[in-house]
Each structure stands twice: as C-alpha cells, then as structure tokens.
N, C-alpha and C positions, 0 to 999 in steps of 0.2 A: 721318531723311530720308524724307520719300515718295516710295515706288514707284509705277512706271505703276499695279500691281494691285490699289493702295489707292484710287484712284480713277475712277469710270467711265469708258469708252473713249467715243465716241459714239455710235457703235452702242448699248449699255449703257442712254447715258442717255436719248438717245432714246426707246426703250421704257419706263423708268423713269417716266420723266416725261408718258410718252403720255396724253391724258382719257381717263376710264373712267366710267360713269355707276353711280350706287350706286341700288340698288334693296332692297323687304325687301317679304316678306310674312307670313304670319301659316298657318301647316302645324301642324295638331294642338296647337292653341292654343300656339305659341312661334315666337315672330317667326325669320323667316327673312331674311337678307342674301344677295346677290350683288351682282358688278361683269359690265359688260357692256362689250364693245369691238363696233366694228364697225356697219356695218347692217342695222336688222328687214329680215327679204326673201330675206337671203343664206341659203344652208345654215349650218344651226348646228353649232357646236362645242362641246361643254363640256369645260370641264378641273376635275376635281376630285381634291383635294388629300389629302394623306395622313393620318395620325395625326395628331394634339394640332396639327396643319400648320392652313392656313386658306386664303381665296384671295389671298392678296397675295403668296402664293408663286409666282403664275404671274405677277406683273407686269412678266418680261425676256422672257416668253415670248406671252403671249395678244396685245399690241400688233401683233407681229410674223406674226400669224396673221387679224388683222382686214381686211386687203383682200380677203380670198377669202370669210370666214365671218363669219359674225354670233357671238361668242367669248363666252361667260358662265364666271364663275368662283365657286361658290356657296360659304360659308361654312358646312360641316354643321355640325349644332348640337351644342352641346357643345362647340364649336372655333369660332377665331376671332371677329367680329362678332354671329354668330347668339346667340340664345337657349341656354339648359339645358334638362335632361329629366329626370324619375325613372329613366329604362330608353333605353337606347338598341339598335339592333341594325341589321345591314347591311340588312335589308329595307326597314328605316324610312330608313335613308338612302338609300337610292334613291327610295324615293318623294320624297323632297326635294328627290333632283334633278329629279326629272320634277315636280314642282311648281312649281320655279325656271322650266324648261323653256317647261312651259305659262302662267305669268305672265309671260313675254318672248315668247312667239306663238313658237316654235321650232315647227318640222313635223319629219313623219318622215325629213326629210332630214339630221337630225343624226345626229351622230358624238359618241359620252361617249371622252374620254380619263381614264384614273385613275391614278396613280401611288401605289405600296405599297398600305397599305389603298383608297385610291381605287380601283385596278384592282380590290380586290374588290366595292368598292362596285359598280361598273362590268358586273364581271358579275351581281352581283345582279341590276340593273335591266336588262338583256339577258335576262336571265331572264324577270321579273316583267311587263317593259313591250317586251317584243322587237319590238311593231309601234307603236313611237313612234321605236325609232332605225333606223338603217341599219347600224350598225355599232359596235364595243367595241376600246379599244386600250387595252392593258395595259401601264403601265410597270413593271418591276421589282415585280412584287407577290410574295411569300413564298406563292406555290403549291405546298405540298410533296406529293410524293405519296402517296397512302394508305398508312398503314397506319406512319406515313413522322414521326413528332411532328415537329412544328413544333419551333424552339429558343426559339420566342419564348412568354412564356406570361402573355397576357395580368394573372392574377390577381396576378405579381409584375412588373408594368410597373416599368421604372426611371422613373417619374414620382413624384417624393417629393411629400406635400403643400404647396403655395402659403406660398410665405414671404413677406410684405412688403418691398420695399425702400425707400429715400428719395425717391426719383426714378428717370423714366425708363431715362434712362442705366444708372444702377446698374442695373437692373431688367435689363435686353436685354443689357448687359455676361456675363450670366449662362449664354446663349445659346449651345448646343452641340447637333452634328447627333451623331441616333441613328439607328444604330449613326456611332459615329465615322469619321469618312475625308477626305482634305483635299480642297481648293475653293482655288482658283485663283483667286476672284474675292470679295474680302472687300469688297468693297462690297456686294457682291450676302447676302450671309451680317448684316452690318449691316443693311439693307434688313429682311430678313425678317424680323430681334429687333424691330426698333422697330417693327416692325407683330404682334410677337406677347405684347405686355403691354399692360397700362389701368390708371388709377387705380380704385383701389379703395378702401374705408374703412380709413384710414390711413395708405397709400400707393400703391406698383405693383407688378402681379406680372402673371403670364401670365393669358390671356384664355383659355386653356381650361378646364373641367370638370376639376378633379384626381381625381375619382372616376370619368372616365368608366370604363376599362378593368374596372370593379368595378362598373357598371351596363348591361356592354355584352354581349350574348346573344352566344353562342358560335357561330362557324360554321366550316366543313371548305371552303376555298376551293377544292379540289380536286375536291368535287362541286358545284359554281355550274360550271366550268372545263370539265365534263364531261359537264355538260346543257344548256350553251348552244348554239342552233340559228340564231344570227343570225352574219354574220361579227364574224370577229375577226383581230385583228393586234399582237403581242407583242413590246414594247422594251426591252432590260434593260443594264444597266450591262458592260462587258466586265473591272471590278475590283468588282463588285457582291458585299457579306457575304451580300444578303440573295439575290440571285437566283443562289443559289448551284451546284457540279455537280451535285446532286443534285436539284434546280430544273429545272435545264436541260435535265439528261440525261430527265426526267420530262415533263414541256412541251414539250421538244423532239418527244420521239418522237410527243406526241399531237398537236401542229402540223402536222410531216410527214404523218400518216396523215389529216387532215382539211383540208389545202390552206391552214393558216393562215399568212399569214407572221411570219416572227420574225429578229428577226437585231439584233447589238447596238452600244451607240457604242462604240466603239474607245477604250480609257483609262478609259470613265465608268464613276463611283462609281452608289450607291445614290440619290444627292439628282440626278438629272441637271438639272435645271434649274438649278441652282448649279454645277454641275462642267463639265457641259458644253453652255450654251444654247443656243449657236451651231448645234452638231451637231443637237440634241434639235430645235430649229425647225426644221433645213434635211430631217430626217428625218422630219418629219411631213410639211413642205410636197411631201416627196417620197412619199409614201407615200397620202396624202392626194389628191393629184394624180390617180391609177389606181383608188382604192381605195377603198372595194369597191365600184365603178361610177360611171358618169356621174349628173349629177343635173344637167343641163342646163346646166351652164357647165363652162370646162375650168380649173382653179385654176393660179396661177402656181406654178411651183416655185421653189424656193432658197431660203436662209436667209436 
C-alpha cells in the first residue's frame, strides 16, 4: 500500500518540479555546471552541496528561496554534472564557486550557504573572496576543534570503487545517506539517487569522481573557521552524527564570543534538506530576512 510519505505532498512537488535553468562553464580547463532559480538583479544566493552530493540536492529547497534572491546551485567538480580533475582541494572549490558567481552576474550582495563539506567550502571562499559575498552560512559542517582529529578520514572514505549496474533503477536503488539517519520523506531521497548516477560504458553508476577523497588536498576546517572576517551564521541538525557535542560545545563558544548566530532545527539529522526542508527554508528565509543587513529590499519571511 502507499503511504502519504511515499509521495510528494504539494508543497514538495511544487518545488520539485519548479524550472531551473542549466548553465556550464569552462574553470581551469573543466567544464563547469549550475542550476539557477530566480531573477538576475535580485541578491544572490548560493547553495553548495556537500560530498560525492551535487546540486540537485537543493531542488525542494532553492525554488522556495527564488522570490527574494536570484538562487544558483553549482555542481563542484568531481561531483555531480561538472567535469573531473587530477587534484582537487577546498580552495579550488571555491574559486568555482565564485566563478559560477561571476558567470551569472551575482554582486557583492550574495549570501554562499554550504552544507557538510559545502559549509567548508564556504568558508574557504569567505576567506579567499570575502569582498565578493556579504556573508557565509554553515550547515552542519564537521568543524572539530583543534587539536580535536576529525572521525572522518578522508584516505579511508567509505566510497568503494564504481560498479556498473544494468539500469538506472538498479543503479539509484543502491542509494544510501552517509553517515546513516532516517528521512521522512523518501520521495525526496528518490529524487536525489536518480539525479546521482549516468550511463556509463556498459552501464550506470554514480556520477562522482570515486577517487576524489584520494586526490583531495587536506584541510583543518577549524582554521578557515577562525580566520574568517566576513559574517557568518551557523545551522546544524539538533540529532546531527556529524555536528556533533564536541562540535558544538567548540563552535558554539567561538559564535558566542564573536556575535555569530547559530542555533539548530529541532529533530534534524545531518542531510537537512531531506530530513527537514520545511524547517531548513523557513530558517533561512528567516534568518536571511535581518541578516547580516539590509541590501535595499526587505525579503519575505516564511517557509
């Protein structure tokens, strides 16, 4: 029998189904992809996606964010749509974003959102390009404090190499959130398998780089975290693995001492925009609304 949860609500589909316009460009010789919602003109928004993630991950979320901002959703390379690389590294992905950025006419009035590695991307380029945004909003990113290892370690990623399947199906069927945690809305978890495989020679498998984590330059997210001088504003899961107490209790205190806000969705896991969309959009649009200052319109709030 089907459940409401196995298929989209309208609100859901809505967004789902909203146009997006596909875009690609060409960054250090390798083609570059985004999706864009919205109108050139407005302030910009960008949302960038996490690990082996891509941008079709933001598509219950960016539609819903389009009447206030002009919304891009870039495909880092290595992942998703985009191109491959010999080497990749958070700096380089920043500059991808701000190349998306600057090929869609965005001004200093954008706003990068990053969720997991995203938010490290995020600070990266808060770093690197801090007078092209106005501001850095960190989902759940695995900030641990110095001195503090990560659990995660990159060189043994649980990404096994790329198997062929028969088909599509088969292929997305395969389709599991890392770290594990449930999701409420398996349409939505559908949605993002079958935007995360391609025909290949032979058959279908994921559309990321299975060597990225093994061509991917090392970085200490906790010094990006600690040198950024642009605002910031910090969202994490309130059952989050990865934005964990030691996370919190770390981030937190360095929030508090420099006026950043932070504060989390109530229930949400590590994937929020699967877990919890609703919350995750009405939490930007409110947030987004004040912060951090006027840019000559006043954005609607609610989700």
């Amino acid at each position: 029998m089907t459940t409401d949860t196995e298929n989209p609500p309208s609100w859901a589909l809505q967004a789902l189904e909203a146009p997006a316009d596909e875009h690609e460009l060409v960054h250090h010789g390798v083609p570059l992809r985004y999706r864009s919602w919205g109108t050139p003109g407005r302030p910009g928004l960008v949302l960038v996606h996490g690990a082996m993630a891509h941008a079709r991950w933001w598509d219950i979320i960016a539609p819903r964010l389009a009447a206030d901002f002009h919304v891009l959703a870039p495909h880092l390379s290595g992942m998703g749509d985009s191109g491959h690389r010999d080497a990749y590294s958070t700096a380089l992905f920043a500059d991808e974003v701000v190349a998306a950025m600057d090929h869609a006419g965005l001004g200093s009035d954008t706003v990068v959102v990053g969720h997991s590695m995203g938010g490290v991307v995020a600070l990266a380029l808060g770093g690197r390009h801090g007078a092209r945004v106005r501001g850095v909003v960190v989902l759940d990113s695995p900030i641990h404090p110095p001195h503090h290892p990560s659990p995660f370690d990159p060189s043994k990623a649980p990404y096994r190499p790329k198997t062929l399947c028969a088909d599509r199906d088969r292929a997305a069927s395969r389709f599991v959130l890392l770290p594990p945690q449930p999701c409420p809305h398996p349409y939505l978890l559908r949605h993002v398998a079958r935007h995360s495989v391609a025909a290949l020679a032979g058959g279908w498998s994921w559309k990321f780089d299975d060597a990225l984590f093994r061509k991917l330059e090392k970085v200490e997210p906790w010094r990006l975290l600690e040198a950024l001088e642009i605002p910031l504003a910090l969202i994490y899961g309130e059952q989050s693995a990865v934005f964990d107490a030691s996370v919190r209790a770390y981030v937190g205190d360095l929030a508090r001492r420099r006026g950043w806000p932070m504060f989390a969705i109530p229930g949400g896991h590590h994937h929020l925009m699967l877990d919890s969309p609703r919350a995750l959009t009405a939490a930007l649009h409110g947030l987004l609304a004040g912060w951090p200052g006027p840019v000559g319109r006043e954005p609607r709030v609610g989700g």
